[in-house]
N, C-alpha and C positions, 0 to 999 in steps of 0.2 A: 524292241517292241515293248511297250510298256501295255500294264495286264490295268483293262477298266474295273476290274471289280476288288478293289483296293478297300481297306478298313479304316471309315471312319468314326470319330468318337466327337462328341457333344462335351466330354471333359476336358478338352485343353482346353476349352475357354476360359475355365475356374482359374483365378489367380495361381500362377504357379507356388508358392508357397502355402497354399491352401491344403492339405492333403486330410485332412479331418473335420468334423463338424461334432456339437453337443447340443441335444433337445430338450432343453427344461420344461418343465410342466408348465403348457399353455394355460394362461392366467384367465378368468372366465368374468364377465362385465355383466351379464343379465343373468336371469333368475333358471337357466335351462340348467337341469341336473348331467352332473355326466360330462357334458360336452367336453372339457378341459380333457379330458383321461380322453373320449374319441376321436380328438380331433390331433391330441399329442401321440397317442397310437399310429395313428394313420401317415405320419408324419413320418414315424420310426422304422412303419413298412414300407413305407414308398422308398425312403434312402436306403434301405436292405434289399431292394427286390431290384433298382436302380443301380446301386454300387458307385454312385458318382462320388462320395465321402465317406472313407470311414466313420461310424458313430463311436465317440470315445465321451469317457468322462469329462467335467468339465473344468478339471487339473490341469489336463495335458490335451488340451482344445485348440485349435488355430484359430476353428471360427463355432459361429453360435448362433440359435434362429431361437429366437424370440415370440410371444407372443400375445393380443390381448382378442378374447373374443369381444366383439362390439355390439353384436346384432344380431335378434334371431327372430325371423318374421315368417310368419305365415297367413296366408288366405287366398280366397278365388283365382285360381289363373286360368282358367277356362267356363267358357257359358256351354249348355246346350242351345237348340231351339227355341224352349219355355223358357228364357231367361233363368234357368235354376243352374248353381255350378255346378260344374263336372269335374270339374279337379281342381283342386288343392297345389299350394305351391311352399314347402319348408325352405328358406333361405339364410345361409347363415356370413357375418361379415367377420371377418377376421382381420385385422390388421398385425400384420409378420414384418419380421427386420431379420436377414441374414446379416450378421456384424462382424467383421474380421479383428481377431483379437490379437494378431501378431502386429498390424496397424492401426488397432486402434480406432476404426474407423466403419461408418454404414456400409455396405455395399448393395442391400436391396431392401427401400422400406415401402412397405406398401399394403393397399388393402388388399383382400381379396374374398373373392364373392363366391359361391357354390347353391347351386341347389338342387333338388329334386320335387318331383310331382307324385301326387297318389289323387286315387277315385273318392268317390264321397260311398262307393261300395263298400270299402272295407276290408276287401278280398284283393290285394297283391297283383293272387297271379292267376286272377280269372277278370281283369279289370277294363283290357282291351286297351291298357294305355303302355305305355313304354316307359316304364317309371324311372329308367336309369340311362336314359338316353346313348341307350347301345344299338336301336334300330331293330330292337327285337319285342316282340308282344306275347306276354304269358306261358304259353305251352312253349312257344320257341323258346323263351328265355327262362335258363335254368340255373337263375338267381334272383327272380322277382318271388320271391314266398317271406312273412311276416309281419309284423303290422308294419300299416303303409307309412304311416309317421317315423318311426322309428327305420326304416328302411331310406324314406327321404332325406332321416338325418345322413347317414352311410352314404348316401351319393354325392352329396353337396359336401362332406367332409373329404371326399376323395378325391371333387371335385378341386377341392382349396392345392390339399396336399401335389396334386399333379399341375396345378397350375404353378405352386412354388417352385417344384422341382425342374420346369421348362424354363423359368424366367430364372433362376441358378446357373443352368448348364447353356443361358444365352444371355450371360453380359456382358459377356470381354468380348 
């Protein structure tokens, strides 16, 4: 009899020679302070908390993710009634290259997009909106508190990072 709840993994997909990765400080295109250090953080903890690659220097590197921010836009994404908006929308465009350094070669280049929303309130976590697209609103959600801006950056930068780390562990 074979037993159905068997253990699968999303990392054989990774070129079998692949067994490490290194994150250089993402290079920053527009005038947003910061971003390069949030967005290469968020990068660092996503492949810590994942385990898909170890993070090594970039000496003894197989492979390497790259990056350039492109784009970082904000305004209206939502009207009330009175035509007045009710939220805000921080978007940021990143374009990433996983490169394989033992081949020499791209293996994943591409944009990528993230963002987050806040109220024209002010107020996070009394705002009645779902600022981080977890399905949760203020009191329930016990990580909507600070300002909204700086909060929509943090979603849309985690945004990016989980989008890389699924399009990694699904291209072979």
């Amino acid at each position: 009899m074979f037993n159905a709840c068997g253990f699968y993994s999303m990392a054989g997909s990774i070129p079998p020679h692949i067994k490490n990765v290194t994150i250089p400080l993402i290079m920053n295109e527009t005038a947003e302070f910061g971003l390069s250090e949030s967005i290469t953080d968020a990068l660092l903890k996503t492949f810590n908390e994942q385990g898909v690659l170890n993070l090594v220097d970039e000496t003894i590197a197989h492979s390497i993710i790259r990056g350039k921010i492109k784009k970082v836009d904000e305004g209206p994404y939502t009207y009330n009634k009175s035509e007045s908006v009710s939220e805000y929308r921080y978007q940021i465009s990143v374009q990433l290259e996983w490169y394989d350094l033992v081949k020499d070669k791209s293996i994943i280049s591409s944009l990528y997009t993230g963002f987050g929303a806040y109220g024209v309130g002010g107020d996070i976590s009394s705002d009645n909106i779902d600022n981080d697209g977890d399905g949760k609103i203020d009191g329930d959600d016990d990580d909507e508190f600070g300002d909204p801006r700086e909060f929509s950056s943090k979603v849309a930068v985690r945004k990016i990072s989980e989008d890389l780390i699924n399009d990694i562990m699904t291209t072979w």
